[in-house]
C-alpha positions as CSV (number, residue, x, y, z in Angstrom):
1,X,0.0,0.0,0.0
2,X,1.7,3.4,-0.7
3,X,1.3,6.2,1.2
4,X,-0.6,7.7,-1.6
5,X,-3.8,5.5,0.0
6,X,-2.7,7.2,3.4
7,X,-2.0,10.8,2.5
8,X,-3.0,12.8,-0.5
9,X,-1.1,15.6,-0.8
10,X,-3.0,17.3,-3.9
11,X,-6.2,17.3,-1.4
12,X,-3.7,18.7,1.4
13,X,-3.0,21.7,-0.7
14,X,-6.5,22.3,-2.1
15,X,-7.6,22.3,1.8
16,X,-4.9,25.0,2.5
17,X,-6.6,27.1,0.4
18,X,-9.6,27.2,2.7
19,X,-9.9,29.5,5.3
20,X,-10.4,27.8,8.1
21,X,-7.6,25.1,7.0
22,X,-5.2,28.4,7.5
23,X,-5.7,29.3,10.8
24,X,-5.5,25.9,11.7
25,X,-1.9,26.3,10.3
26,X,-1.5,29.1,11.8
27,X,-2.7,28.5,15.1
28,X,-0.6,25.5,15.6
29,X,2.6,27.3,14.0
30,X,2.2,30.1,17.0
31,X,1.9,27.4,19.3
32,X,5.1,25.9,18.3
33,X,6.4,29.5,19.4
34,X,4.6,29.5,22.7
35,X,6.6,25.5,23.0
36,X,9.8,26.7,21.9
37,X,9.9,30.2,24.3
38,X,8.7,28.0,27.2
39,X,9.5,24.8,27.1
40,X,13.2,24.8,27.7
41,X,12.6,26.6,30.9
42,X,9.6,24.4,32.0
43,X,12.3,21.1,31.5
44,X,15.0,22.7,33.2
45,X,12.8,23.6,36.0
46,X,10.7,19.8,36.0
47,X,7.4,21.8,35.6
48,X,5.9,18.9,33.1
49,X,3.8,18.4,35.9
50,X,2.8,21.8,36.4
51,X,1.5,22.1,32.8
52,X,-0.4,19.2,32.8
53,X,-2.3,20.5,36.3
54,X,-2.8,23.7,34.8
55,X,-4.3,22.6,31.4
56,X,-6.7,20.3,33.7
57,X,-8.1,23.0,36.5
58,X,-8.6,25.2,32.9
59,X,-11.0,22.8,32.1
60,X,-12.2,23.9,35.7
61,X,-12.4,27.4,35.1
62,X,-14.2,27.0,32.0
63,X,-17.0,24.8,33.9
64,X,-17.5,27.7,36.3
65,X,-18.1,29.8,33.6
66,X,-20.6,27.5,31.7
67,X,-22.6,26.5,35.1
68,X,-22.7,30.6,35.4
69,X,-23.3,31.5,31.8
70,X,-20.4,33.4,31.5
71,X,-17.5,32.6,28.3
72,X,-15.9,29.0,28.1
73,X,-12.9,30.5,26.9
74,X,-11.9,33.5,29.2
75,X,-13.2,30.8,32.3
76,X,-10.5,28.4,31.2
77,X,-7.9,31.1,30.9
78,X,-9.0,32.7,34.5
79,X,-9.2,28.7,35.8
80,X,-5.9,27.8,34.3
81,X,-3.7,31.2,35.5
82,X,-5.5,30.8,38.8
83,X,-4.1,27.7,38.8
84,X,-0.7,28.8,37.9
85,X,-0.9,31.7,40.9
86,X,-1.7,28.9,43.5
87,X,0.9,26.7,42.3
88,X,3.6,29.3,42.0
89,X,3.1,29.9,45.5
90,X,2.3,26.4,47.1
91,X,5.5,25.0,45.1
92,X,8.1,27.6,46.1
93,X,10.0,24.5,47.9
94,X,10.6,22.2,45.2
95,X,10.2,19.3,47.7
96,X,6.4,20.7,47.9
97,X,5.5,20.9,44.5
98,X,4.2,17.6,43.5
99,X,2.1,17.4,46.7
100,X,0.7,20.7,46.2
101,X,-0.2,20.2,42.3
102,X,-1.6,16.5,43.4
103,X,-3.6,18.6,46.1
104,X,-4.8,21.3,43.9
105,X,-5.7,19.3,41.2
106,X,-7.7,16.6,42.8
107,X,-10.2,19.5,43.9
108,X,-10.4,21.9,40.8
109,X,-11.2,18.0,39.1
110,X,-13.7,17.1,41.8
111,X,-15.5,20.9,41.2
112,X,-15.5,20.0,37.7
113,X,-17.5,16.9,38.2
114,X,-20.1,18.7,40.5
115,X,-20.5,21.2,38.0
116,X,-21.2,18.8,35.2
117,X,-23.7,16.6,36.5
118,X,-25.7,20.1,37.9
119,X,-25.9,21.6,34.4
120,X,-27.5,19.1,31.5
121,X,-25.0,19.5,28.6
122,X,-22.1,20.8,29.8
123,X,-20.1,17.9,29.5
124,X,-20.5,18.4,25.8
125,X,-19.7,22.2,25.6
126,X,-16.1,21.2,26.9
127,X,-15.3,18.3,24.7
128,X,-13.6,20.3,22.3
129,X,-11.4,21.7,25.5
130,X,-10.4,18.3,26.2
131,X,-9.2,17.2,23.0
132,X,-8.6,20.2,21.0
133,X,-11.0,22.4,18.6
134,X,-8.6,23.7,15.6
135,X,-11.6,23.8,13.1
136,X,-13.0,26.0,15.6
137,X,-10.2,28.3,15.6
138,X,-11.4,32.1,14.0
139,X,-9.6,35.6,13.7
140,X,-9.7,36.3,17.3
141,X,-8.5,33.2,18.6
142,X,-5.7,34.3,16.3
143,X,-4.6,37.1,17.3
144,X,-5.5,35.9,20.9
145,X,-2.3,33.6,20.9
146,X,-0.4,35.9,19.0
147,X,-0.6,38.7,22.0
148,X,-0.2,35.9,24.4
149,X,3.4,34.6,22.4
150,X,4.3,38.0,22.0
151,X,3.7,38.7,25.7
152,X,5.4,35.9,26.7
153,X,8.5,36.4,24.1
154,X,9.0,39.5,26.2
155,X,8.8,38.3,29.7
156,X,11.1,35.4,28.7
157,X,13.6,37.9,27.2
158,X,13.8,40.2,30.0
159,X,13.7,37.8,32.7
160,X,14.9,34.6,30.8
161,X,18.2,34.1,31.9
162,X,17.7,35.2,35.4
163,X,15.2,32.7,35.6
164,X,17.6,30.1,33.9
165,X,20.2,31.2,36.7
166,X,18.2,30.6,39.7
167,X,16.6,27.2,38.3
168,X,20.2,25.8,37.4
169,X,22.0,26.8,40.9
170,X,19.7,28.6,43.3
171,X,21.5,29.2,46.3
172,X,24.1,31.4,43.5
173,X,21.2,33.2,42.4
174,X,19.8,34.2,45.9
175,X,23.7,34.9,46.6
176,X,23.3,37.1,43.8
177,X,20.3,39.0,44.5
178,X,17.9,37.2,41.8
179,X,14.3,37.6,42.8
180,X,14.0,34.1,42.3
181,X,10.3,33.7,44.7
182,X,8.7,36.4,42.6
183,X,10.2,35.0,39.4
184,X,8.8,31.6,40.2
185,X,5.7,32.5,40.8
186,X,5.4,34.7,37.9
187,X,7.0,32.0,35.4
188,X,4.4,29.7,37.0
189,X,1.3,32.2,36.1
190,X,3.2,32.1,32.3
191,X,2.9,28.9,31.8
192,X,-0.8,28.5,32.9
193,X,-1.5,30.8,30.3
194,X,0.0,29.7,27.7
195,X,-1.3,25.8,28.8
196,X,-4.9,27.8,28.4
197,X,-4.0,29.0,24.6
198,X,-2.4,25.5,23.7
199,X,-5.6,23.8,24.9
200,X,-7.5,25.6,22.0
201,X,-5.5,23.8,19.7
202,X,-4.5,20.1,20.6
203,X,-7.1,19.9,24.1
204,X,-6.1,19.9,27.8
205,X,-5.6,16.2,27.5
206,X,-2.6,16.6,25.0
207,X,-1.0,19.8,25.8
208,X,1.3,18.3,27.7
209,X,3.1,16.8,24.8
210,X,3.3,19.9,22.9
211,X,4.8,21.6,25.6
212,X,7.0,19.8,27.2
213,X,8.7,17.1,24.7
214,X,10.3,19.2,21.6
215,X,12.4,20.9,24.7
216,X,13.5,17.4,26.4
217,X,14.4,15.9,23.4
218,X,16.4,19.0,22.6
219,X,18.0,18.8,26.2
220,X,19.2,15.3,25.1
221,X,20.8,16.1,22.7
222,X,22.3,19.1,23.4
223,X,23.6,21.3,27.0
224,X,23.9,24.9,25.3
225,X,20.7,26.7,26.0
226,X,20.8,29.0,22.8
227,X,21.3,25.7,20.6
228,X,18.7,23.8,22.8
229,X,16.6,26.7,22.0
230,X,16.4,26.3,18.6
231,X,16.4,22.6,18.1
232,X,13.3,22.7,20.3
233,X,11.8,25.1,17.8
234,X,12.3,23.1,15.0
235,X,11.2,19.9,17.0
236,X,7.6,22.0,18.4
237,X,7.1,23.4,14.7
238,X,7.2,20.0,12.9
239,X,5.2,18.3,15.0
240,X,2.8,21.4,15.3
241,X,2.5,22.2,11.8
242,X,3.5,18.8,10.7
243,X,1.0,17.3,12.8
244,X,-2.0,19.9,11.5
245,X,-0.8,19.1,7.8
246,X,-0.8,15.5,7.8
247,X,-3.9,15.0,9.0
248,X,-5.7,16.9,6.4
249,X,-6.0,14.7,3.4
250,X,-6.9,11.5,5.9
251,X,-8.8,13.5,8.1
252,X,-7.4,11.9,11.1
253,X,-7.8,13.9,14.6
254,X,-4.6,16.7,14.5
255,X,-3.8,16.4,18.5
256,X,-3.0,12.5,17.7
257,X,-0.6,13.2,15.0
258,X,0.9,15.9,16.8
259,X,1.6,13.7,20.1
260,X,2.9,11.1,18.2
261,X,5.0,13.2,16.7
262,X,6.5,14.8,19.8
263,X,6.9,10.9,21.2
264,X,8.8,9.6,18.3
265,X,11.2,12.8,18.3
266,X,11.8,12.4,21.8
267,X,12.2,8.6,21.8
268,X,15.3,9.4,18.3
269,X,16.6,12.0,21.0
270,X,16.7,9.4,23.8
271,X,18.6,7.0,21.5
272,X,21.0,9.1,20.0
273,X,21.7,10.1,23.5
274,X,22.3,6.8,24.3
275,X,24.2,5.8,22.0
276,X,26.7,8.6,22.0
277,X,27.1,8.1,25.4
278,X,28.1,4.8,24.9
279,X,30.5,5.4,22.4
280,X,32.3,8.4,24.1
């Protein structure tokens, strides 16, 4: 069978000529930003965890909202940089941090079921939160991300490396003056946010992947941050955009491409590591 039968790229190209095709594209290109700003920081600083937990109590937030009437979008991004506020503080010890995410999490999850069985529906209205809504993506979703990568460009270029100093060897940083408590925190709030925007495009299930995996396969095979930096840009765009593109012609679900793209890159990254290990 040739791949023809699996993918057919004439269709591909016809589709990228329809307007919600494109922002598709293009949302899951700016996510590959938001990965690549974020996710060496979030590796260095074992915050997979944290991004999972925050993509989950999003899905809170928006449940709030739907039980109230309110907006399913700006309730997941007030639920998911809530989130990030209480973990930032709760997990300023990193021997805390686990419990207090476990903690947290178990209770935005068990508001979330209370609020779903008391409002008929509601389970449905957040599907798409769960596993990701890119045909739904319009114009202000768009620009949406875009202010939130361009935001978060910023803070990562003016307090990036401090950040990177106090996560590698704390005790120098405080020695140094680095505000690393407020930094923490503030990183923390970051990251729930952009968790929030990533959720529009591969679901609070499967953020995770997109976040956190094109920076640790980059950290395997490289130690230099600017070079880790890119490598997990090229790693979060192809499976991103790769991911979006492929499953066009099939029509197969985006978010599965796009994990299984992060997994097999990580996995090539593992064994490459591996094996030059073993040979030097």
């Amino acid at each position: 069978m040739s791949s023809a039968d699996f993918f057919d790229w004439g269709l591909t190209m016809e589709l990228l000529d329809y307007g919600p095709t494109r922002r598709a594209v293009l949302a899951a290109a700016v996510l590959g930003l938001l990965s690549a700003a974020l996710g060496p920081l979030i590796v260095r600083r074992r915050m997979s965890f944290a991004v999972h937990a925050t993509s989950e109590l999003a899905v809170t937030g928006a449940a709030v909202a739907l039980f109230f009437g309110a907006s399913v979008q700006a309730g997941s991004m007030l639920g998911a940089i809530a989130a990030g506020l209480v973990f930032g503080i709760l997990g300023l010890r990193a021997a805390d941090r686990d419990i207090a995410y476990a903690v947290v999490l178990s209770f935005g999850l068990g508001v979330s079921v209370l609020l779903l069985n008391l409002r008929e529906g509601a389970a449905t209205n957040l599907s798409a939160l769960l596993t990701g809504g890119l045909a739904s993506v319009g114009e202000d979703d768009l620009w949406l991300m875009a202010a939130t990568v361009a935001v978060v460009c910023l803070v990562v270029a003016w307090a990036g490396r401090p950040l990177w100093f106090a996560s590698v060897d704390p005790a120098a940083a405080a020695a140094k003056g680095v505000p690393a408590r407020f930094l923490a925190v503030g990183f923390t709030v970051l990251v729930a946010a952009a968790a929030a925007i990533g959720m529009q495009v591969v679901g609070a299930l499967l953020v995770l992947a997109l976040m956190v995996a094109p920076a640790a396969s980059a950290a395997r095979l490289t130690s230099s941050r600017r070079l880790g930096a890119l490598l997990t840009l090229v790693f979060a765009q192809a499976a991103a955009v790769g991911g979006v593109l492929l499953s066009l012609a099939p029509s197969w679900p985006p978010s599965a491409l796009i994990t299984a793209i992060c997994f097999f890159v990580y996995v090539g990254a593992r064994a490459a590591d591996h094996f030059r290990s073993r040979r030097f």
